[in-house]
Phi, psi and omega in degrees: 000127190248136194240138176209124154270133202212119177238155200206133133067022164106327189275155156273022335179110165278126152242143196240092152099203166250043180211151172234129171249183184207133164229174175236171191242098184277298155258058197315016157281336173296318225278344158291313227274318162283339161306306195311316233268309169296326180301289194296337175284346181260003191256344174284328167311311214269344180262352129339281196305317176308307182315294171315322195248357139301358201247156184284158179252170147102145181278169187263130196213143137346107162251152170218184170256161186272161168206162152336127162198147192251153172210133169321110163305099186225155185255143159248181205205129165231108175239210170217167183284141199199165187274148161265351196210101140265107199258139181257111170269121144276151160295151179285308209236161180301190177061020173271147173259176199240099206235314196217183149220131196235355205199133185276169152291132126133027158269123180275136191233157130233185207286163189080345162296142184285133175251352157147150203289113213250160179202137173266338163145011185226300175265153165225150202254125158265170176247129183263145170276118128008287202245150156294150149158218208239132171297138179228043182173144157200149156310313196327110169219149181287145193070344180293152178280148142297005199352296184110017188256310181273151179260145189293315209222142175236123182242126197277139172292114137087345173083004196292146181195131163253143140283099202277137156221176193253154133233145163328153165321303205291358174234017178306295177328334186248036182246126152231174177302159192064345172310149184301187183166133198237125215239157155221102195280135174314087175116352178213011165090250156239180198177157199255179179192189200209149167305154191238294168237162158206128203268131202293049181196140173260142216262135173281334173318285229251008155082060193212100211245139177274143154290107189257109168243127204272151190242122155281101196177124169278016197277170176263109172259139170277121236258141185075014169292172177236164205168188208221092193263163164222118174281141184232117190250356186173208178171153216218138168247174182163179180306138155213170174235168163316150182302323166296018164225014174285112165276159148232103143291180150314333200237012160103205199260095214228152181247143194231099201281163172212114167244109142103061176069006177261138132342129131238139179286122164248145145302100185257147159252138167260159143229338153252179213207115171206135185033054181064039162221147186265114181263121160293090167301320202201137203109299188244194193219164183278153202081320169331139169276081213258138136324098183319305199245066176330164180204155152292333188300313193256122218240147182318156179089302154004114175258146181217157158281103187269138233225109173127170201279008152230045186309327176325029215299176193225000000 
């Protein structure tokens, strides 16, 4: 604002810019008191403007940074629960009868218990468990013959139990014994286990080779429940952002950067997916500045105010 006060002939002479006001000192004891008056009335319009050009344009959005996050390499496995070790106990020799029964199916035994008493018609046997574990079948009825061909008790060893299951060809290969495995069973919740086995030969229909994952869990599982292991076969680190700043369009799979106060659209390609982040192969960079929660709403170009403990955008 360019200002020259001049008083000349009675006058007052404004020059504001490129406008002149003129007043005359009609009283000159008045006459500072309207120079002021004017001076602020020709400077507000310009602290108006001032004012205007302080307040931010543009809506205000949530921002991060993209950063580092490592992700779990993981194969899954869907079977069912199966004994790992089931021992069938019988009598060693014929003519014996079933003179008593002392242990049920679905009974925790341990070894050396009696599971019920036998008779040749003079002696009497006892039958004994081998192993501790949980029964999980029997014959046993009183009076019934004992033969020694059928087993009276069948004892799953030890509570022990896998989860057997197929995986495809292309992930056999990234499997070995002791990898972790976070298992979750129909009826008895999640629990940890560990590979176990993996069977050297593939079923030719469906191209599909099995698996034994050992279930580390005191819990009591129910043999053929079904279930879900996820093998953590390795791990890959890289750029990634929330799942929530991923869009998917029409123009593919893209993330929404805010540069030098703009919209920018970027194209990503992703790939793994772990505890709600998204791994960025390819489109953004670490640091990079993203829209926490993409929207349609916000269109290239877009001018925004960026909101949050990363707000710096660049």
């Amino acid at each position: 604002m360019s200002l020259r006060l001049e008083r000349f002939m009675g006058f007052a002479e404004f020059i504001i810019g490129p406008r002149v006001a003129r007043t005359r000192w009609l009283y000159p004891s008045y006459g500072p008191s309207i120079v002021v008056a004017l001076l602020l009335l020709a400077a507000s319009p310009a602290l108006a403007a001032g004012e205007a050009d302080a307040v931010p344009k543009g809506a205000a959005v949530t921002v991060l940074k993209a950063s580092k996050f490592c992700f779990g390499n993981i194969v899954e496995v869907s079977g069912i629960v199966l004994p790992r070790d089931e021992q069938q106990i019988r009598p060693d020799r014929f003519g014996l009868k079933v003179a008593e029964v002392k242990a049920d199916p679905g009974d925790t035994v341990t070894a050396g218990q009696v599971l019920a008493r036998l008779t040749d018609g003079t002696n009497a046997i006892n039958l004994t468990a081998p192993v501790a574990g949980t029964i999980s079948a029997s014959s046993a009825i009183v009076g019934a013959p004992a033969s020694g061909k059928d087993a009276l008790f069948s004892i799953i060893a030890r509570n022990e139990y896998d989860l057997v299951g197929m995986v495809p060809t292309r992930d056999i290969a990234k499997l070995k014994t002791e990898q972790t495995a976070r298992l979750k069973i129909i009826g008895a919740g999640e629990m940890d286990g560990k590979v176990r086995t993996i069977a050297p030969t593939i079923e030719p229909n469906s191209q599909l080779g099995q698996v034994f994952v050992g279930i580390a869990s005191n819990k009591r599982l129910l043999v053929n429940s079904s279930g879900r292991a996820q093998i953590k076969t390795g791990q890959s680190c890289g750029v990634a952002v929330p799942l929530t700043a991923i869009l998917y369009s029409t123009a593919g799979t893209v993330v929404q950067v805010v540069r030098g106060g703009r919209v920018e659209t970027r194209r990503v390609e992703t790939g793994l997916m772990s505890a709600g982040q998204v791994e960025i192969r390819d489109g953004i960079q670490e640091g990079d500045i993203v829209v926490a929660r993409a929207g349609a709403l916000l269109r290239e170009g877009d001018p925004v105010r960026p909101v949050g403990a990363s707000a710096d955008a660049k």
